[in-house]
Each structure stands twice: as C-alpha cells, then as structure tokens.
VOPAGU-2260 file (C-alpha; in pm, 1 decimal, decimal comma):
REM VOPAGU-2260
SITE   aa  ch    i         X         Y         Z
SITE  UNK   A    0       0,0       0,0       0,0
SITE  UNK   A    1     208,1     334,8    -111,7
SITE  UNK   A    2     224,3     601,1      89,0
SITE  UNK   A    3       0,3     858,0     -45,8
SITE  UNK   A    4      97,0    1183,1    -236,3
SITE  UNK   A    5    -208,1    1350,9    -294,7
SITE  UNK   A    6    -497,3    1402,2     -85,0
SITE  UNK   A    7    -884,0    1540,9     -15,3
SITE  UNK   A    8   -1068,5    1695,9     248,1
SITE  UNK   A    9   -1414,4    1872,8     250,4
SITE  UNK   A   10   -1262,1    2161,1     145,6
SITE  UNK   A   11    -888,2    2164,8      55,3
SITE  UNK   A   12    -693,4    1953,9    -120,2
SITE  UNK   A   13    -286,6    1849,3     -61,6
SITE  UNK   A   14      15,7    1735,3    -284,8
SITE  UNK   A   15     325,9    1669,9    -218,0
SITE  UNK   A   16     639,5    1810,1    -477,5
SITE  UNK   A   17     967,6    1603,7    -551,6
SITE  UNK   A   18    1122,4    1835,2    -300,6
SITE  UNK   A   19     957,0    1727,1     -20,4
SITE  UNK   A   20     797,8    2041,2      41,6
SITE  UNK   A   21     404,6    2025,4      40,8
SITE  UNK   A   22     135,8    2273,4    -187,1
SITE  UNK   A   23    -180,9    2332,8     -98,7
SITE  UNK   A   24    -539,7    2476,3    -250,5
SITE  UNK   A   25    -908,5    2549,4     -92,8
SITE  UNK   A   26    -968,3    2767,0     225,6
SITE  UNK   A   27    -833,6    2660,6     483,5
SITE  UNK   A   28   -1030,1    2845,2     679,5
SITE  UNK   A   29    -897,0    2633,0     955,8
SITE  UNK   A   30    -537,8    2656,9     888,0
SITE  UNK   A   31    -557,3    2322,3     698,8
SITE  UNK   A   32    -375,5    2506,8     429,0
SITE  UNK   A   33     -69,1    2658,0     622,3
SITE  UNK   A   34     185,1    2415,6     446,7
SITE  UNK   A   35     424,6    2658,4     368,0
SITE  UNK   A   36     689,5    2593,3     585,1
SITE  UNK   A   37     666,6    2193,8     589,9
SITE  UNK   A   38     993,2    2024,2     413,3
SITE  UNK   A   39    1126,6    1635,7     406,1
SITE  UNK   A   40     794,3    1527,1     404,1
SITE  UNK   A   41     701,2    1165,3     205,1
SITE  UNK   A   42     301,7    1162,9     249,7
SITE  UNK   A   43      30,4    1359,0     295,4
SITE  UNK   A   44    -295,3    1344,1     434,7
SITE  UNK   A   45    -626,8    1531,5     441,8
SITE  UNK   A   46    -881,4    1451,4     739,3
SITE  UNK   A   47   -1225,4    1504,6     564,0
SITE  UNK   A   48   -1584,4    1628,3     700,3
SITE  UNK   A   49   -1875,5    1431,0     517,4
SITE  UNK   A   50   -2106,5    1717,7     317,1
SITE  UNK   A   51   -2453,5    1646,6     587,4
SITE  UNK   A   52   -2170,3    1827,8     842,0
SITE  UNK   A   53   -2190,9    2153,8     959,9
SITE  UNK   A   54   -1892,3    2240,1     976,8
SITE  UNK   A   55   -1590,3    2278,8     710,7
SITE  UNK   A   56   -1315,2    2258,2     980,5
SITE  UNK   A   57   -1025,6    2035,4     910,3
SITE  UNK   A   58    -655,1    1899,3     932,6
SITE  UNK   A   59    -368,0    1867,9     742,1
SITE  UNK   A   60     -82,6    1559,6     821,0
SITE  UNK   A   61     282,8    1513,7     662,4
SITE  UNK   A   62     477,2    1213,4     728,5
SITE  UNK   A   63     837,8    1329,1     732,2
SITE  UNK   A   64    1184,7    1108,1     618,3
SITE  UNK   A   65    1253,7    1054,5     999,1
SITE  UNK   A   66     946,4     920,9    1104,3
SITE  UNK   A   67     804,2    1198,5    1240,4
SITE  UNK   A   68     432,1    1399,9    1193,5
SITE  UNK   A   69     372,9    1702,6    1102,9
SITE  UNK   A   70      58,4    1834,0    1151,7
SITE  UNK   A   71    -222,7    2174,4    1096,7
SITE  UNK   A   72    -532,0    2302,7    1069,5
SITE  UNK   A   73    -883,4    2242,9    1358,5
SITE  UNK   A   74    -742,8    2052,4    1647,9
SITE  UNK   A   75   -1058,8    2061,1    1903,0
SITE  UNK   A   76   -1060,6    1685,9    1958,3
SITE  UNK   A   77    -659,6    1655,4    1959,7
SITE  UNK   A   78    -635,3    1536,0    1672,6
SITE  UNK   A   79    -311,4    1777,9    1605,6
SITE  UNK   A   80    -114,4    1656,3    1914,9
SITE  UNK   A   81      97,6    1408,7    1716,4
SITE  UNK   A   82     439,6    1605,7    1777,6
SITE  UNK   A   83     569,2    1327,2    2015,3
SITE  UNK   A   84     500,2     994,4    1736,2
SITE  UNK   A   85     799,3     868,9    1622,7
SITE  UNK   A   86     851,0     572,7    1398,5
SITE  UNK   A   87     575,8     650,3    1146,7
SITE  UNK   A   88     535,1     491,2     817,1
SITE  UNK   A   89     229,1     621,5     739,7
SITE  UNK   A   90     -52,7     868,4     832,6
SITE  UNK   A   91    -430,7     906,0     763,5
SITE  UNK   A   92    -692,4    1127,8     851,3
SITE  UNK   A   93   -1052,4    1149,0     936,2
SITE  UNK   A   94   -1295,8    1345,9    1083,0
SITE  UNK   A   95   -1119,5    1445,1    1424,4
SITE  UNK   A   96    -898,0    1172,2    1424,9
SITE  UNK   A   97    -508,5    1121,2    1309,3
SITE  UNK   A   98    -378,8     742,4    1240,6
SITE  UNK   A   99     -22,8     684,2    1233,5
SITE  UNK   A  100     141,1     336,6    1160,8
SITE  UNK   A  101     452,2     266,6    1336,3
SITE  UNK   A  102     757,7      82,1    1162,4
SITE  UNK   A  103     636,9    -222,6    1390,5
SITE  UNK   A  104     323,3    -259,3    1295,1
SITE  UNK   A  105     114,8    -146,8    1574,9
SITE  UNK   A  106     -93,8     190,7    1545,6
SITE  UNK   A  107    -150,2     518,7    1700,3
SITE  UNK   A  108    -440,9     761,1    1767,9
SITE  UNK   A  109    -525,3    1077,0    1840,3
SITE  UNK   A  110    -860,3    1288,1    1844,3
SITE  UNK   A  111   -1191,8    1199,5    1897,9
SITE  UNK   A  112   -1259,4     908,9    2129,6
SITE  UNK   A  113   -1631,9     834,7    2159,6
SITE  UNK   A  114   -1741,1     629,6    1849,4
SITE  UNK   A  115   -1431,2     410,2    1879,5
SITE  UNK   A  116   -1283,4     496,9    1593,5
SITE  UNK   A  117    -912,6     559,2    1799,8
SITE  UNK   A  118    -943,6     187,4    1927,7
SITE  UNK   A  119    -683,6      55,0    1750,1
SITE  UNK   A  120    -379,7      15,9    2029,6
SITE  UNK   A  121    -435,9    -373,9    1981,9
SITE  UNK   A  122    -379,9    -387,4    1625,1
SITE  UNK   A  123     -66,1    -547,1    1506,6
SITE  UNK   A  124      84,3    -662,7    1194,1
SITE  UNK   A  125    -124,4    -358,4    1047,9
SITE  UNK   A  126      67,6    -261,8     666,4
SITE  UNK   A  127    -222,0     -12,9     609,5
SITE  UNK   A  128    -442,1     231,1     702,2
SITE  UNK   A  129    -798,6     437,4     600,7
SITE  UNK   A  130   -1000,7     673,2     796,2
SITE  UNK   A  131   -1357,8     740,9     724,7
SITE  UNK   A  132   -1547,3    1001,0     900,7
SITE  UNK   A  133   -1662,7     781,0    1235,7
SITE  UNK   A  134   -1458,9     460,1    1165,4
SITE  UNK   A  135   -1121,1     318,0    1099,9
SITE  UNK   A  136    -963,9      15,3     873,4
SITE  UNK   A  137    -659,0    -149,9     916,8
SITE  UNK   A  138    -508,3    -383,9     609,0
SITE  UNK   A  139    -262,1    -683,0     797,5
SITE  UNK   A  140      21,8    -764,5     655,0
SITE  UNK   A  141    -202,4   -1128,8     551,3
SITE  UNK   A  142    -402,8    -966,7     354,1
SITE  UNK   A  143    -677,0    -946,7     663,9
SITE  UNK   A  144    -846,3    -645,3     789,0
SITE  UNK   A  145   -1021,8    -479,9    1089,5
SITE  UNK   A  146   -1214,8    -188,3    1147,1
SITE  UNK   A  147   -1311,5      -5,6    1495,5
SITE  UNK   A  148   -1575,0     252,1    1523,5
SITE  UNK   A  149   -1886,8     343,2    1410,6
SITE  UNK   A  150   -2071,0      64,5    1237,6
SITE  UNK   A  151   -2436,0     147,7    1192,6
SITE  UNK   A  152   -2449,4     114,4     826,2
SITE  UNK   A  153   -2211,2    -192,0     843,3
SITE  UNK   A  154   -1881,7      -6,0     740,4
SITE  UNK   A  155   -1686,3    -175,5     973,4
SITE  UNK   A  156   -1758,5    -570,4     838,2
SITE  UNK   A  157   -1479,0    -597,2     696,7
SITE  UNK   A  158   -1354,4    -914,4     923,6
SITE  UNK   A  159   -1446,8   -1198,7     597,4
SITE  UNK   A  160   -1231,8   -1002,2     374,8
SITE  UNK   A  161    -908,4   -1174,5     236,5
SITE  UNK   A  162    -643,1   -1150,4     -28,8
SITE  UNK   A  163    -652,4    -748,6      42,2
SITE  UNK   A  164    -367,8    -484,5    -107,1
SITE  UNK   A  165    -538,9    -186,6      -5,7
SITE  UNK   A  166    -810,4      -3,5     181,5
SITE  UNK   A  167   -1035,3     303,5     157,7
SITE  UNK   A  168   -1279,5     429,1     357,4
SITE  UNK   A  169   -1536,1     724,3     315,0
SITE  UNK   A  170   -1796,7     858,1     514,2
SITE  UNK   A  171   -2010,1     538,1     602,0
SITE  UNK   A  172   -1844,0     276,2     393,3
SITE  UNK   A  173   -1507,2      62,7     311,7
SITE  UNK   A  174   -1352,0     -28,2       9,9
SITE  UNK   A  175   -1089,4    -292,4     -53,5
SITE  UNK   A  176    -877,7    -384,6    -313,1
SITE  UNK   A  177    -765,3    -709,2    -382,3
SITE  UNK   A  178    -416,6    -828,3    -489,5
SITE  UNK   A  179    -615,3   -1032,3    -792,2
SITE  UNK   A  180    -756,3    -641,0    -873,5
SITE  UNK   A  181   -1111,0    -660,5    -760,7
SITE  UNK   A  182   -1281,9    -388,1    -510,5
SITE  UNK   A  183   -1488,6    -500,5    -246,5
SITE  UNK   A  184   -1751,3    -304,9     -60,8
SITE  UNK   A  185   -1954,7    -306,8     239,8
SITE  UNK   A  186   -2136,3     -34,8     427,4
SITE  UNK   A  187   -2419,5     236,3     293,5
SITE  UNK   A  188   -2554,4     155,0     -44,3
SITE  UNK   A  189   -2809,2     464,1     -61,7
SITE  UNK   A  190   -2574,0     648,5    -320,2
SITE  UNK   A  191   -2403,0     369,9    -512,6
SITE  UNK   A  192   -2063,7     418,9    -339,7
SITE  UNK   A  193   -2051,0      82,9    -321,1
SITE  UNK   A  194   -2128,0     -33,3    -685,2
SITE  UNK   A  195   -1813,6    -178,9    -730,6
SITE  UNK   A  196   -1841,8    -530,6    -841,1
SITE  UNK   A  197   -1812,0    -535,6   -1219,3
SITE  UNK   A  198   -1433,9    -337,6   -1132,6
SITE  UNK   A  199   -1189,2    -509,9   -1314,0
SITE  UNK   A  200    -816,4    -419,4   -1302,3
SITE  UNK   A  201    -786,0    -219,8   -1055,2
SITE  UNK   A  202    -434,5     -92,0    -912,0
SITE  UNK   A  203    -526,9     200,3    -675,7
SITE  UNK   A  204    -856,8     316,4    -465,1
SITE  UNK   A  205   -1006,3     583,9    -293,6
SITE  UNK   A  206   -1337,4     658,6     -88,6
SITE  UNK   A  207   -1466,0    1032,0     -75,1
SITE  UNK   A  208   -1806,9    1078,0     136,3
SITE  UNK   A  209   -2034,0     930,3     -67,2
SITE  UNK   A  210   -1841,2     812,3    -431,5
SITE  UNK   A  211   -1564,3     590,7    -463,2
SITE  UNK   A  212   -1295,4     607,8    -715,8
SITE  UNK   A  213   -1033,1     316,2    -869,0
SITE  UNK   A  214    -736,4     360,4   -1092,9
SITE  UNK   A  215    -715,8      72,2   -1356,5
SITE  UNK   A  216    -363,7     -52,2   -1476,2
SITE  UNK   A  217    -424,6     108,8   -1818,9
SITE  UNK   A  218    -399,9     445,2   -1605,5
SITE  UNK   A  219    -800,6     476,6   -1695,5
SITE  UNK   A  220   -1042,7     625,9   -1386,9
SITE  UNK   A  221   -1381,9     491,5   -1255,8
SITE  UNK   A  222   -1622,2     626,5   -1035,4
SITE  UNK   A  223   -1930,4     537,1    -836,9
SITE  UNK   A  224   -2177,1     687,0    -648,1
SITE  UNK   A  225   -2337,3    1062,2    -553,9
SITE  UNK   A  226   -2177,0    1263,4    -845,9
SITE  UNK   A  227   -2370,3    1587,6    -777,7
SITE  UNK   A  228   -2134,8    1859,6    -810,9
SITE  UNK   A  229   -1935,5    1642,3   -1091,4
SITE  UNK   A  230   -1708,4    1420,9    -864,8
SITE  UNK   A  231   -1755,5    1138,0   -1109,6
SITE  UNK   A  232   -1685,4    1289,1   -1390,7
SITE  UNK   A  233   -1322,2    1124,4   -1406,8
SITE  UNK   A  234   -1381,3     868,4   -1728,8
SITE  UNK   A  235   -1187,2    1116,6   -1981,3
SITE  UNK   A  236    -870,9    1123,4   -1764,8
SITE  UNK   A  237    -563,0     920,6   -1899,6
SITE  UNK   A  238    -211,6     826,1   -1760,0
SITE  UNK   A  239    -402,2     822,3   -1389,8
SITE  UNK   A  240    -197,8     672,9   -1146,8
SITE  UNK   A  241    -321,7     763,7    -757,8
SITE  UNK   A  242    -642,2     911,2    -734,6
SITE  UNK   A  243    -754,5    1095,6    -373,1
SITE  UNK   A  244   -1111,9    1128,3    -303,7
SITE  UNK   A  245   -1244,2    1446,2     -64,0
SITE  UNK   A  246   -1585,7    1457,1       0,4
SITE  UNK   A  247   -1721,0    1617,8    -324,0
SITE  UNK   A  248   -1440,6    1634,2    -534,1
SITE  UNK   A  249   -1178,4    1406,2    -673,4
SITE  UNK   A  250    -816,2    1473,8    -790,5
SITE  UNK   A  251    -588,6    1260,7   -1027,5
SITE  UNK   A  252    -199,2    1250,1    -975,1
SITE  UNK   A  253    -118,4    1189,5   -1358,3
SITE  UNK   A  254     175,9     977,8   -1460,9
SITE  UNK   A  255     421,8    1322,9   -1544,5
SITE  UNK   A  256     332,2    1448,2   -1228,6
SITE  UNK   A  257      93,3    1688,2   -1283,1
SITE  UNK   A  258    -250,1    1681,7   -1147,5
SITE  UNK   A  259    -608,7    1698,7   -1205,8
SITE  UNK   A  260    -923,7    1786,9   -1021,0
SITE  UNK   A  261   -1286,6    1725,2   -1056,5
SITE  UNK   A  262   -1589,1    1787,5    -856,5
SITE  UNK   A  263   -1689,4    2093,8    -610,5
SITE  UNK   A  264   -1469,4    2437,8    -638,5
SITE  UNK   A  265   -1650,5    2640,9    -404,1
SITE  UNK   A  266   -1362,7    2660,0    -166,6
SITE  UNK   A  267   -1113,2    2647,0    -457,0
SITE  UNK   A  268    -971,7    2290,3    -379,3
SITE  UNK   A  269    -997,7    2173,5    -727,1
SITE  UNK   A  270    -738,2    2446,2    -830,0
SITE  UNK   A  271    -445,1    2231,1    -862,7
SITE  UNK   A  272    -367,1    2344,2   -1231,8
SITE  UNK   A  273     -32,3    2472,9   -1152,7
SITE  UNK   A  274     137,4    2157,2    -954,9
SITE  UNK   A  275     381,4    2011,0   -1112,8
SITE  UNK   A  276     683,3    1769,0   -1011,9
SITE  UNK   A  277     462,1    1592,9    -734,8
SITE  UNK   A  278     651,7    1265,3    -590,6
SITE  UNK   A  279     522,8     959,1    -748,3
SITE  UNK   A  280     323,5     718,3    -537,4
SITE  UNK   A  281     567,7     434,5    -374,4
C-alpha cells in the first residue's frame, strides 16, 4: 500500500512536490492550508468532514523522512497533538482523528474518542491504514483487515475479507482492493458508493463521502456513487496513477506528475492546475 501523495478533504486539497515540500489549494479556513513551511515530508494526508456536516473545519498531516508527523489546521478533539510519534510509516486522517502506523506494525491515535474509531492500540501486523469520518480500517500484513468505530451502516464488516492490497474508507463505507484487482464493498448503499463489483483491473482506490474512485492498470479512472457537483466525472482522464477522493471532489496525480481535479470548487480545492513535479506514489 504506497504512501500517499495527494490528498482530499471537505474543502482543501494536498500534494506533495519532488522536493519534499508540500502545496496546498481550498480555504483553509482552519489553517488546513498553512503548508508553507513543511519540508522532508514523504506523504500527505487530508482529514475530511462528510457534506450532511456543519462544519468545514479540518486537518492537514505530513509524514516526514525521519518518522516523524507534522501536523495543521482544527485541532478541538486533539487530533493535532501528534508532535511526540515517532517511527511513522504512514498517516491518515478522518474526521477528528489522526492514524499513524509505526515501523512495527502497531498503530496510534489521536482525536476523537467516543465512536471508537481511535481503538486501535491492539492492532498489530497492520501494513495499512484508512479513515472514514466515524470509523477506521486497518489492512494486515495477511491480507486481513479490521475496522473499529462506528458501524451502523455496516462499514466496519470488513472481518471476511481476504487476499486485500489496499483499503479506503469514506464517510459510512469501506472499500478494498484485492491483490487479484477486484474492489470489495460493504457499508451504505443509498448512493451507489458501493457499486463496485463489475471493477476489473484495478491498481489504486479511494473513498470520498459518498463516491468511490479506482485507478485501472491502463492508467483509466472509474467512479461510483453521488456525483452531484461532478465528482464522477473522471472517465476522460488518462495516464491516472493515484487518485484521492475528498468529500465532493476528486483529484488525479497523472503519470508526469501533474494533477487533475474534478468535482466541487466552491472553496477552490480543485485548483491544482499549476502543480507540477509531485513525488510519485511508492
């Protein structure tokens, strides 16, 4: 599972250049966007607010060379107070909630406690990570994986799943994608977010709010579910290969490095025309 290099939230959107140094667009109303400084970073991540929220408040992660997090932007449940992790492979980000992976891996947590969501100090042999808005997956190094949290539309039964290279997770479902390239679903089915069966091919995946997007190995882009403000509109975009998925919008991390954006603009997030040079997905 590569460590990502471009990512989503409700309202901004993140990339990381081949300098390490991280560029930002939206807002950031929240200081989500106040990148500027950040340097030796190797991932990024974007916690996201589903669109039924009130609120557009949000956080920015980088995952630095040594290990360590860097971290910005709304920090009311904590979820900012990663300064002491060390040992970090990876990072994700949900609604008030940070995820890191240690090298050994176990998991931390920080933010919001009550749905469960941060219940993950057990975990072990975890290779993986996703945060949706109320729950978290894990991907085992077996190809196993677990979720914690809130479960009401059945996000979290993920426990039968096997053979998986990769997780997603949006705002009340999972996605999985197998090593054979197939993506499995469970959770909310109201908006088609989980409409992934016929998927063939797939190499990468990604779970905004209520769509869910999947790079093919042709570099090709599908999409499924709520495509509103124009999310979904990805089927013309070539030489894909990482996708991120924010809540209603979508961006494309294109083979030369450049990237591409579909979906809502309101807060500017989708303005990404300018990036260039941003580190390929490892």
């Amino acid at each position: 599972m590569g460590r990502p290099v471009i990512a989503a939230g409700r309202r901004h959107s993140l990339g990381l250049c081949a300098d390490g140094t991280v560029v930002a667009a939206g807002t950031g109303t929240s200081g989500e966007c106040q990148v500027d400084d950040w340097g030796h970073v190797i991932a990024v991540a974007a916690g996201n607010v589903h669109t039924a929220s009130n609120t557009g408040r949000s956080h920015s992660l980088g995952l630095r060379a040594d290990g360590t997090v860097l971290a910005t932007g709304w920090n009311g449940d904590g979820q900012c107070d990663v300064a002491s992790w060390r040992d970090v492979t990876l990072v994700a980000a949900g609604w008030r909630r940070t995820l890191g992976l240690v090298g050994d891996g176990t998991v931390l947590a920080a933010g919001r406690l009550r749905e469960g969501a941060c219940d993950v100090s057990q975990w072990r042999e975890v290779v993986g990570l996703a945060c949706g808005d109320w729950h978290s997956v894990g991907l085992r190094a077996d190809g196993t994986t677990i979720a914690v949290g809130n479960n009401r539309r059945g996000q979290c039964a993920v426990d039968a799943w096997r053979d998986v290279a990769a997780v997603a997770a949006g705002y009340l479902h999972t996605v999985g994608l197998t090593t054979g390239g197939r993506v499995l679903a469970v959770g909310d089915r109201s908006a088609g977010a989980g409409d992934v069966g016929a998927w063939r091919d797939v190499v990468a995946v990604a779970a905004g709010s209520y769509h869910t997007v999947g790079v093919t190995s042709a570099g090709r882009v599908v999409a499924v579910g709520s495509n509103d403000f124009g999310q979904c509109d990805v089927a013309h975009w070539r030489e894909i290969v990482a996708v991120a998925a924010g809540s209603t919008h979508t961006l494309g991390l294109c083979a030369d490095g450049t990237v591409v954006a579909a979906g809502n603009n309101e807060h500017g997030q989708c303005d990404v025309t300018g990036w260039h040079a941003i580190r390929p997905s490892t």
